[in-house]
FIKOLZA-1660 file (N, C-alpha, C; in steps of 0.1 Angstrom, whole numbers, plus 5000, padded with zeros to 4 digits):
% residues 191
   i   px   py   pz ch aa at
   1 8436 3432 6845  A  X  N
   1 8430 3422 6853  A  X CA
   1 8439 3419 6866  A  X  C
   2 8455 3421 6863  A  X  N
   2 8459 3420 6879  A  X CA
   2 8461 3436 6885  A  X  C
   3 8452 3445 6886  A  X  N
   3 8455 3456 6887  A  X CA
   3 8459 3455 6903  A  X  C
   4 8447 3445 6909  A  X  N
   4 8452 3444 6925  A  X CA
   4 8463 3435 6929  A  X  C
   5 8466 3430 6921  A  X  N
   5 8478 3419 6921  A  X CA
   5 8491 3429 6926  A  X  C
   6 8493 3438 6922  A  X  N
   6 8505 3443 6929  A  X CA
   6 8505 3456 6932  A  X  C
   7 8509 3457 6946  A  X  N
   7 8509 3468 6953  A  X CA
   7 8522 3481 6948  A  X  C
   8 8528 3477 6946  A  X  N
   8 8539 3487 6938  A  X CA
   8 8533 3491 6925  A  X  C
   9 8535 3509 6927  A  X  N
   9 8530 3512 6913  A  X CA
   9 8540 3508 6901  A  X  C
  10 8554 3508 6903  A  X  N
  10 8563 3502 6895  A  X CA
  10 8559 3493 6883  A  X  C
  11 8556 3485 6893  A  X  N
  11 8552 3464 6893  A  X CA
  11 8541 3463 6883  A  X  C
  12 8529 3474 6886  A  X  N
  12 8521 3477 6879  A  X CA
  12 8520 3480 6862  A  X  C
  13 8532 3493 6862  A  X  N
  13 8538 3495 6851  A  X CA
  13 8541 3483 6838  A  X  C
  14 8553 3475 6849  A  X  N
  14 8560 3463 6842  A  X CA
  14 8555 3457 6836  A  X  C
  15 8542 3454 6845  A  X  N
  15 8532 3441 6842  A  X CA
  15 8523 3445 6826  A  X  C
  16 8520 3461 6829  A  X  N
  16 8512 3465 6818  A  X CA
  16 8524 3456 6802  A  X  C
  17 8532 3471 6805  A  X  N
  17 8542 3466 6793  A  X CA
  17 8544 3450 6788  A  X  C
  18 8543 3441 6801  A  X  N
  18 8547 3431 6792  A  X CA
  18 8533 3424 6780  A  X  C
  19 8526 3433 6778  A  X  N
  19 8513 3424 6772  A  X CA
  19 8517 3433 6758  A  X  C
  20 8525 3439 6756  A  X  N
  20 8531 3451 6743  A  X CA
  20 8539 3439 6737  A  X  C
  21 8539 3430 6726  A  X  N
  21 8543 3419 6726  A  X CA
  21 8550 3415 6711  A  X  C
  22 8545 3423 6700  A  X  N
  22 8548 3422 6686  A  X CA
  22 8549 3438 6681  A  X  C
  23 8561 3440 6674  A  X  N
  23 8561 3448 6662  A  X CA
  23 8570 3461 6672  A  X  C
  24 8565 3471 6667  A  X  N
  24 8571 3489 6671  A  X CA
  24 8561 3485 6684  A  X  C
  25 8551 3483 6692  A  X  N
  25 8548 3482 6703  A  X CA
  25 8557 3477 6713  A  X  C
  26 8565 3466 6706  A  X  N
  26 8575 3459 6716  A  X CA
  26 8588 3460 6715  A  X  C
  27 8586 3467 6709  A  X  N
  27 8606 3477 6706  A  X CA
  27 8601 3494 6719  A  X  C
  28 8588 3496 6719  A  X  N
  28 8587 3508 6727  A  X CA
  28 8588 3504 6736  A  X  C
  29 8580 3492 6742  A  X  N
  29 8577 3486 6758  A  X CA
  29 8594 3481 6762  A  X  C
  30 8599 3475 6754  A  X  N
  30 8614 3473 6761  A  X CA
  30 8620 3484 6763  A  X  C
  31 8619 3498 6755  A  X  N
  31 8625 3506 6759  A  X CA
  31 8621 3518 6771  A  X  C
  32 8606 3515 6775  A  X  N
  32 8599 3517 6786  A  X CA
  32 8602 3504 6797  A  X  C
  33 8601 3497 6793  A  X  N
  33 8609 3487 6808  A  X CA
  33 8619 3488 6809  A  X  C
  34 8630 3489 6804  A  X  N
  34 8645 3493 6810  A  X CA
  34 8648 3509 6815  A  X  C
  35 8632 3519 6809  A  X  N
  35 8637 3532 6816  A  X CA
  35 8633 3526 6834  A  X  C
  36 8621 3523 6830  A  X  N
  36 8613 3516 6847  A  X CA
  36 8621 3512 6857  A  X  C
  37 8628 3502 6850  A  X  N
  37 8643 3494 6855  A  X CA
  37 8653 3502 6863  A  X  C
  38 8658 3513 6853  A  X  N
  38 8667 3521 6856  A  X CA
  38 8661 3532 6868  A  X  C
  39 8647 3532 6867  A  X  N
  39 8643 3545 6880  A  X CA
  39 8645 3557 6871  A  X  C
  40 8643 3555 6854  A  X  N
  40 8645 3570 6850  A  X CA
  40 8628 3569 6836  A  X  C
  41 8617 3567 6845  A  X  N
  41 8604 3565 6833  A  X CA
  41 8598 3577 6841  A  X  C
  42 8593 3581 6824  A  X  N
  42 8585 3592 6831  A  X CA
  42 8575 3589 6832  A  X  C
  43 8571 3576 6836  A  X  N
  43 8553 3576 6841  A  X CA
  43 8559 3569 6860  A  X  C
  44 8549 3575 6865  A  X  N
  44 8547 3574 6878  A  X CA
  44 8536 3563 6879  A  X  C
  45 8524 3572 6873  A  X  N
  45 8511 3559 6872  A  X CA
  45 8508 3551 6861  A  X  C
  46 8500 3542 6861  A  X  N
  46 8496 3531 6851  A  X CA
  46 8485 3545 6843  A  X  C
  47 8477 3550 6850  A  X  N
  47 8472 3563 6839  A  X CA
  47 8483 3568 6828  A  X  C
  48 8496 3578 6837  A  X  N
  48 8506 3584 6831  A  X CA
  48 8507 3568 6817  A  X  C
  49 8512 3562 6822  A  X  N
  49 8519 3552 6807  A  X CA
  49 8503 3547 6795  A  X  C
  50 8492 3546 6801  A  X  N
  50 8479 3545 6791  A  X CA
  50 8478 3556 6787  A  X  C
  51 8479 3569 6785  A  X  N
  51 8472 3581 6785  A  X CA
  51 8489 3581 6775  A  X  C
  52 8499 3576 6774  A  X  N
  52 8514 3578 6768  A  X CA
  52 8513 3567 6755  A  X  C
  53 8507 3555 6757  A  X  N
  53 8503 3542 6749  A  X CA
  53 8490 3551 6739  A  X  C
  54 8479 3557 6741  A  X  N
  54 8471 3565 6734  A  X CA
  54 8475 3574 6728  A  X  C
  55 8486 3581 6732  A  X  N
  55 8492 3592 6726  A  X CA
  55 8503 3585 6711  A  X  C
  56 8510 3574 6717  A  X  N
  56 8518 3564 6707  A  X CA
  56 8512 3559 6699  A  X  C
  57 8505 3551 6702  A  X  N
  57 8501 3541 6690  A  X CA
  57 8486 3542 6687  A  X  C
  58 8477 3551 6691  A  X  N
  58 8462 3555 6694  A  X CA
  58 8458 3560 6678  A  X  C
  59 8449 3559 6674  A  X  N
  59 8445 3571 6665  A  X CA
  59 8440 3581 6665  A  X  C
  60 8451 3591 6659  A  X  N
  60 8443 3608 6663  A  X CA
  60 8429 3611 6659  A  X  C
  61 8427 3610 6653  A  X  N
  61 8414 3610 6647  A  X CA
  61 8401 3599 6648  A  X  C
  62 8400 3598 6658  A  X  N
  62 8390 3584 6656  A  X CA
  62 8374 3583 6650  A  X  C
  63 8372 3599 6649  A  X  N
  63 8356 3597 6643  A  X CA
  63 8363 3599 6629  A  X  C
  64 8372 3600 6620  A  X  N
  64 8377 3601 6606  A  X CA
  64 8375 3592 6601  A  X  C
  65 8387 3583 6611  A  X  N
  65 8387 3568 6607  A  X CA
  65 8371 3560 6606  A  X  C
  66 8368 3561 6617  A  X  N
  66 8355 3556 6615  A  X CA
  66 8343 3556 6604  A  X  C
  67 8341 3568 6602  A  X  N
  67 8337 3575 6588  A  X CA
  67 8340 3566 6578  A  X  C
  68 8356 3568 6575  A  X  N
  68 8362 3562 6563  A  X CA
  68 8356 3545 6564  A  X  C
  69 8359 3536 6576  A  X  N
  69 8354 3525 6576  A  X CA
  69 8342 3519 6576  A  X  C
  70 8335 3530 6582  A  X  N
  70 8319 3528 6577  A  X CA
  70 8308 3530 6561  A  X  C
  71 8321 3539 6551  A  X  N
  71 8319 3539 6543  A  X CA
  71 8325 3526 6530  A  X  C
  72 8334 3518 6535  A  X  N
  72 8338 3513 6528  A  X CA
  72 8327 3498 6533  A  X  C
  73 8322 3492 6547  A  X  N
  73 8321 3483 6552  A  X CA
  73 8308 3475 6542  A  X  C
  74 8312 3465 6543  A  X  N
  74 8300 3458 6533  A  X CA
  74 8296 3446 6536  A  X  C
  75 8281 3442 6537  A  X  N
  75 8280 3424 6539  A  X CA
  75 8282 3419 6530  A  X  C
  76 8294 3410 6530  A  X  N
  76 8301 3405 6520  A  X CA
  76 8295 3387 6521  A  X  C
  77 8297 3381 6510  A  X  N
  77 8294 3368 6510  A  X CA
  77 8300 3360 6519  A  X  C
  78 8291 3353 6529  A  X  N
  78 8296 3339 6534  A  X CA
  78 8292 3352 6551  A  X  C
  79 8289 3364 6550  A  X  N
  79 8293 3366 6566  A  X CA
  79 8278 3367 6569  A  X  C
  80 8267 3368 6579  A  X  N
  80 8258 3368 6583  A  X CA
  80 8254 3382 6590  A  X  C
  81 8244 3378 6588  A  X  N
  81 8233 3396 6591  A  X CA
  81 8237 3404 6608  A  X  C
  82 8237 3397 6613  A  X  N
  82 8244 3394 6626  A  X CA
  82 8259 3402 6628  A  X  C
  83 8268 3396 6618  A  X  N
  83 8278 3399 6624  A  X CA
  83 8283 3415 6615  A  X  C
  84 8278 3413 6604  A  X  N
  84 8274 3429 6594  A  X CA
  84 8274 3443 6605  A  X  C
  85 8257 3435 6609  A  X  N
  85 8252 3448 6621  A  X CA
  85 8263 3451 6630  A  X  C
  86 8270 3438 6638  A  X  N
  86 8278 3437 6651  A  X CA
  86 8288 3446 6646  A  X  C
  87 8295 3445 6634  A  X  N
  87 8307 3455 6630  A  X CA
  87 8300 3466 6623  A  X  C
  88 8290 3470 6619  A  X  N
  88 8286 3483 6619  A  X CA
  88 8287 3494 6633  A  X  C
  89 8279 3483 6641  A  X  N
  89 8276 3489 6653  A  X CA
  89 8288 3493 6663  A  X  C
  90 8299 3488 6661  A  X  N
  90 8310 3492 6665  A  X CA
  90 8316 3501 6662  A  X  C
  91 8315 3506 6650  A  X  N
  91 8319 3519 6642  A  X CA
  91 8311 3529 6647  A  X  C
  92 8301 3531 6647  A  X  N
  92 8289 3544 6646  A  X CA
  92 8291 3547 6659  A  X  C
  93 8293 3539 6670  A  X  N
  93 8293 3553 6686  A  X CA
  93 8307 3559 6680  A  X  C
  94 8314 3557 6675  A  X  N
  94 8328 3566 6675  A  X CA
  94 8326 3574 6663  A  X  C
  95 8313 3573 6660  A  X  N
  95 8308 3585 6652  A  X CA
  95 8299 3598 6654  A  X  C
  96 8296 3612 6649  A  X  N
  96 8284 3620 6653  A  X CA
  96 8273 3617 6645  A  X  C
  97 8270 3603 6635  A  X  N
  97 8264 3602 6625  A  X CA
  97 8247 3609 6632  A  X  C
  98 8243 3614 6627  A  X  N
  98 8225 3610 6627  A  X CA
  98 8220 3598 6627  A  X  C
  99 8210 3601 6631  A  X  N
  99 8201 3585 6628  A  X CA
  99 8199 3585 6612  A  X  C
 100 8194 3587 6608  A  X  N
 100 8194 3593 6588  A  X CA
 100 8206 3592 6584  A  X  C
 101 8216 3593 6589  A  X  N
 101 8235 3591 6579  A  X CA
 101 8238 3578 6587  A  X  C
 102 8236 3571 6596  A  X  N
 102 8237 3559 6597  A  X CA
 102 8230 3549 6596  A  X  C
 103 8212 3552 6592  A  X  N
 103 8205 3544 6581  A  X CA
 103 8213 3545 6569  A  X  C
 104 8214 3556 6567  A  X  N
 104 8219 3554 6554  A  X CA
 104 8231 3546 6548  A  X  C
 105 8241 3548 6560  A  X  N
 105 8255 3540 6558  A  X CA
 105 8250 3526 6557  A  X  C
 106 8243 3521 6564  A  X  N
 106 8237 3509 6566  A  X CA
 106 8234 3505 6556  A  X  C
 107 8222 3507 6552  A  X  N
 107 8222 3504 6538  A  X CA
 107 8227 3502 6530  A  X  C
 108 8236 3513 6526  A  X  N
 108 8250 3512 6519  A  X CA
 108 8254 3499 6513  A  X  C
 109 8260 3493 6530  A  X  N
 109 8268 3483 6527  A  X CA
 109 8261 3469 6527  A  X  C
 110 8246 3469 6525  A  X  N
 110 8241 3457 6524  A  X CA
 110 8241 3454 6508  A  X  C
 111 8239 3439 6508  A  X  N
 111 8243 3430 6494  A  X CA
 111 8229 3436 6485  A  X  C
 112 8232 3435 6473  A  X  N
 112 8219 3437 6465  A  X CA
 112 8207 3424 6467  A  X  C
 113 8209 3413 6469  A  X  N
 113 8202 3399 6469  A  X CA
 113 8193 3407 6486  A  X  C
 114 8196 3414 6498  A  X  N
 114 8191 3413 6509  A  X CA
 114 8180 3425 6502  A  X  C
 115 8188 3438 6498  A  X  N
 115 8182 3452 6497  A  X CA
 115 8166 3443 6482  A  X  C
 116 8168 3435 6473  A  X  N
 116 8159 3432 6465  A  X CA
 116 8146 3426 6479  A  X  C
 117 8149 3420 6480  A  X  N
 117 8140 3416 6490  A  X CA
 117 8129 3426 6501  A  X  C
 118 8138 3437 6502  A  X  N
 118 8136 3447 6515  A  X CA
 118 8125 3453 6504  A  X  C
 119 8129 3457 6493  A  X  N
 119 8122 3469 6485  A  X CA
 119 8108 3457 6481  A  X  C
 120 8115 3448 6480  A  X  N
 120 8099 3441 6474  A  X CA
 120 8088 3440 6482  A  X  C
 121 8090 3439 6497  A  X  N
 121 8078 3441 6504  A  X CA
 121 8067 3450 6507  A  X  C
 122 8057 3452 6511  A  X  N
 122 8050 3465 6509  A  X CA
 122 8051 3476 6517  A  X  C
 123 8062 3479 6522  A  X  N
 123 8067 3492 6530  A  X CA
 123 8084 3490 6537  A  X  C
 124 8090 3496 6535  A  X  N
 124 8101 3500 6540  A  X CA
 124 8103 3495 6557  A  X  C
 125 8112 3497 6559  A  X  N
 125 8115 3495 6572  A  X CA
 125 8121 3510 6577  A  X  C
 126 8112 3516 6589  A  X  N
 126 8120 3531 6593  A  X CA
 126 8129 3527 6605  A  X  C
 127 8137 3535 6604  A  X  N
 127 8145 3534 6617  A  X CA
 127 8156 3524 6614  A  X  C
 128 8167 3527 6618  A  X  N
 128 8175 3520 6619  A  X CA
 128 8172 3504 6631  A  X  C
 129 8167 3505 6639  A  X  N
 129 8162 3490 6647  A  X CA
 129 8153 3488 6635  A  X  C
 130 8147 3487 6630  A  X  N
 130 8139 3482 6621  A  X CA
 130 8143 3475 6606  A  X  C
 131 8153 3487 6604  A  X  N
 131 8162 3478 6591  A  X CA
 131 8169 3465 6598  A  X  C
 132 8178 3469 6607  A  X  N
 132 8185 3457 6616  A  X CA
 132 8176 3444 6617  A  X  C
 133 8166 3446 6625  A  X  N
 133 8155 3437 6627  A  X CA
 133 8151 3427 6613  A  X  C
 134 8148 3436 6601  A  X  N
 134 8138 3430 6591  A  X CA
 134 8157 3422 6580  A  X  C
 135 8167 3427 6584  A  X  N
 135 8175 3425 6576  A  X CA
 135 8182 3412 6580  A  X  C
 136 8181 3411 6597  A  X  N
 136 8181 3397 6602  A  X CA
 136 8175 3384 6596  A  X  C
 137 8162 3390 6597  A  X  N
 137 8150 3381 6589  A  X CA
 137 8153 3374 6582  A  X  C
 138 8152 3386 6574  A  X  N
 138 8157 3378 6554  A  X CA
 138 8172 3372 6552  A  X  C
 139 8178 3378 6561  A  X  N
 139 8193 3368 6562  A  X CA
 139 8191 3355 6574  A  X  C
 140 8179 3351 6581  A  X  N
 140 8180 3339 6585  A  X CA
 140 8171 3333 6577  A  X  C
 141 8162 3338 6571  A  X  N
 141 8153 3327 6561  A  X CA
 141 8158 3324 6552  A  X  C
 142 8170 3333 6547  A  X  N
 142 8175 3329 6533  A  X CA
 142 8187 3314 6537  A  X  C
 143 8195 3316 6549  A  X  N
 143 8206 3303 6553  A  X CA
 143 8197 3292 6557  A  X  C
 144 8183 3293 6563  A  X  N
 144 8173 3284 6564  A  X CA
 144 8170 3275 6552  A  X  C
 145 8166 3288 6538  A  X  N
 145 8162 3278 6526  A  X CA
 145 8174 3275 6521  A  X  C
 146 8184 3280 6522  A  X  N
 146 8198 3272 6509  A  X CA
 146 8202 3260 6521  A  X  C
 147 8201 3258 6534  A  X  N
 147 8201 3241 6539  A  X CA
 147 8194 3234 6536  A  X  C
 148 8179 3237 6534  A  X  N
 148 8166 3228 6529  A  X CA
 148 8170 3223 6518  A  X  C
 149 8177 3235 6508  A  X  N
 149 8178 3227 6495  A  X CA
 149 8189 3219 6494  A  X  C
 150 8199 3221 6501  A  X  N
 150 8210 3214 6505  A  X CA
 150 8207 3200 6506  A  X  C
 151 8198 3195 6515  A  X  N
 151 8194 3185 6522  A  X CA
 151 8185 3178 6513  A  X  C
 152 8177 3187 6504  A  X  N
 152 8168 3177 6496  A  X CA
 152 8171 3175 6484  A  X  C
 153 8189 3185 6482  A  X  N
 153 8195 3178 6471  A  X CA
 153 8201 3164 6472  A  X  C
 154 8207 3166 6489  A  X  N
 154 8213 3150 6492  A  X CA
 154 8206 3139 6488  A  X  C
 155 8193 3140 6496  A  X  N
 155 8182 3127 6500  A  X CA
 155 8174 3124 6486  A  X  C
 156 8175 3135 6474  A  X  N
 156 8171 3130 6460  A  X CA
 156 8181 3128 6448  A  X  C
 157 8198 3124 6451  A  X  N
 157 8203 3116 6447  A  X CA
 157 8199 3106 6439  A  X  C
 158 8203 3104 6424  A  X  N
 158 8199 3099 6414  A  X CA
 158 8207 3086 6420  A  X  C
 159 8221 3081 6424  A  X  N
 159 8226 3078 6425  A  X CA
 159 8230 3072 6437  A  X  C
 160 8223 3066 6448  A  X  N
 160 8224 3063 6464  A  X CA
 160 8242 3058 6472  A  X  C
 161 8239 3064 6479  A  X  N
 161 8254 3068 6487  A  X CA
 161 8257 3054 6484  A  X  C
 162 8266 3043 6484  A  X  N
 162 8267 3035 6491  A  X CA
 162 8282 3038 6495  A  X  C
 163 8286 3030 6508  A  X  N
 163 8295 3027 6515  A  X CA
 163 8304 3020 6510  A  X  C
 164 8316 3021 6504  A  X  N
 164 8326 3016 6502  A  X CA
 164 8335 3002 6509  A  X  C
 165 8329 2989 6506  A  X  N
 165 8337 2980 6515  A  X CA
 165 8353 2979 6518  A  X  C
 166 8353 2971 6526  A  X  N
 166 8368 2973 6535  A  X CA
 166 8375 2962 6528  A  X  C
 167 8384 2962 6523  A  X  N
 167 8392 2951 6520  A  X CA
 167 8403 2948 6526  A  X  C
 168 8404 2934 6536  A  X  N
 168 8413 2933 6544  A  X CA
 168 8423 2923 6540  A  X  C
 169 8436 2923 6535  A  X  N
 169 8446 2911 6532  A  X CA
 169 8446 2900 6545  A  X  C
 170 8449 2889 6540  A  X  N
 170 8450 2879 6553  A  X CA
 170 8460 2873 6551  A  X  C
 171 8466 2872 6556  A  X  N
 171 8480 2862 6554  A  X CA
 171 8475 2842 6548  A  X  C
 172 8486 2843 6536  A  X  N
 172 8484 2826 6533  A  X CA
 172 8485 2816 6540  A  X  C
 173 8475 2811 6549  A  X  N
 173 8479 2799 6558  A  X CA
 173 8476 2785 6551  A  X  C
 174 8472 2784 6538  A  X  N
 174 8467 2771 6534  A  X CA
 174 8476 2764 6534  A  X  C
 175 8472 2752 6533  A  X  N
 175 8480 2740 6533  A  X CA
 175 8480 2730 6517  A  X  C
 176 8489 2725 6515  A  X  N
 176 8489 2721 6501  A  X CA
 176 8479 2705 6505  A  X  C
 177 8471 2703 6494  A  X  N
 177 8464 2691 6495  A  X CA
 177 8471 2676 6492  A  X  C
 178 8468 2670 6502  A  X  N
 178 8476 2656 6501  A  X CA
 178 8468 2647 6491  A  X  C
 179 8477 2645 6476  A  X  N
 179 8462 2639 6468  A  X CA
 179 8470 2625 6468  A  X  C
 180 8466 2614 6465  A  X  N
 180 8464 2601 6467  A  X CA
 180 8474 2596 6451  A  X  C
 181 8482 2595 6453  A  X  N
 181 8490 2590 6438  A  X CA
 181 8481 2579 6428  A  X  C
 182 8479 2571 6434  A  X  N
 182 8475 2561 6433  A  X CA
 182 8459 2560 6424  A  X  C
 183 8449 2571 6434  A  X  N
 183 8435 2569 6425  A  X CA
 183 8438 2581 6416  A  X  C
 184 8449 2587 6412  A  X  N
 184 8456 2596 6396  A  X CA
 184 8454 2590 6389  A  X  C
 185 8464 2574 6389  A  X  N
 185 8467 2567 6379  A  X CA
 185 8453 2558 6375  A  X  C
 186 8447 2554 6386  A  X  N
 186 8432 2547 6385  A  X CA
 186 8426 2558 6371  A  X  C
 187 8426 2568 6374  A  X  N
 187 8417 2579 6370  A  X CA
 187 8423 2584 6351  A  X  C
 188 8433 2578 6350  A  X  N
 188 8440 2582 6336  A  X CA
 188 8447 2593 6340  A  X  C
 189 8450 2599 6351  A  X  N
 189 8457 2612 6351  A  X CA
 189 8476 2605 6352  A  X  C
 190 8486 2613 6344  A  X  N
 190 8497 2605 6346  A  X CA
 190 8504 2612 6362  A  X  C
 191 8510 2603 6365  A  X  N
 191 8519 2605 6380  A  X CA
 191 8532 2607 6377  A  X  C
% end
C-alpha cells in the first residue's frame, strides 16, 4: 500500500519487512533488515525479497495442499452455506479439479441434514452453480425456520416474563412519636 511512499528501493525493502511481525518470519525479517542496514542484502528489488519470502515461507506444493484441504473441509455446525461455499471456493482455483471432482468434493463436505433434503426433491441439482445455489436455499430456510420456532417458543411461554422489581434501601429518617403521658394513664396504659 505505500509502494509509492518511498522513492528509495532500500526504504521499500525495510518497509516490506517490517509487517514480518511474529514467529521464524520475524527472526528472518530482522535478519534481512540488518543485512539491508549493513549494504550487504541480496535483494536489490521488493520483487527480489517477495519471490525470496515465497521461496521461505511459501508452500511448495500448493495444488497438494489444496487437494488435501479440500478433502478434509466440511459444513460443520453453527457455520452457514455461504461461508462453506466461500472457503471451498478458495481452495479449488489452486486446484486442476474438473467440474465432476469438485462437485464431487463439494458434496463431500456437506452435512447429512442439507444432502437429506437435496436428494428428497424431485431432481438433483447439475452443475456445481446449481448445487451452490439450491444448497443456499435450504441453508437459509432452514436458519429462517429454527428463529420462527425460536420466537414462537418465546411468545408461548407457559410462564410470562415478568420483570423483576428494583428494590431500593432508603435511609431512616423517622422521627420518634411524641405520645402524650398523660392520655396513657387516662387510658389504663402504665407510664
Amino acid at each position: 500500500m505505500n509502494i509509492n511512499t518511498f522513492t528509495d528501493k532500500r526504504m521499500k525493502i525495510l518497509d516490506m519487512l517490517t509487517f514480518m511481525c511474529r514467529g521464524m518470519a520475524q527472526v528472518w525479517a530482522a535478519n534481512e533488515t540488518n543485512a539491508v542496514l549493513a549494504n550487504m542484502s541480496m535483494f536489490n528489488t521488493l520483487a527480489e525479497l517477495l519471490a525470496a519470502i515465497e521461496r521461505t515461507f511459501g508452500d511448495p506444493d500448493h495444488e497438494r495442499m489444496a487437494h488435501n484441504l479440500l478433502h478434509v473441509l466440511k459444513m460443520t455446525a453453527g457455520m452457514t452455506a455461504d461461508e462453506y461455499t466461500a472457503n471451498f471456493e478458495m481452495l479449488t482455483w489452486r486446484t486442476s479439479f474438473n467440474e465432476a471432482t469438485m462437485e464431487d468434493a463439494y458434496i463431500q463436505g456437506l452435512p447429512q441434514s442439507i444432502l437429506q433434503k437435496v436428494y428428497s426433491q424431485t431432481s438433483l441439482p447439475s452443475g456445481m452453480d446449481n448445487w451452490k445455489m439450491v444448497v443456499h436455499n435450504l441453508n437459509h430456510l432452514q436458519r429462517g425456520f429454527t428463529e420462527l420456532k425460536q420466537s414462537i417458543h418465546l411468545s408461548q411461554s407457559p410462564f410470562p416474563q415478568m420483570q423483576t422489581p428494583i428494590v431500593t434501601q432508603m435511609a431512616d429518617t423517622s422521627v420518634p412519636m411524641d405520645i402524650d403521658q398523660s392520655k396513657l394513664s387516662r387510658m389504663g396504659f402504665p407510664t
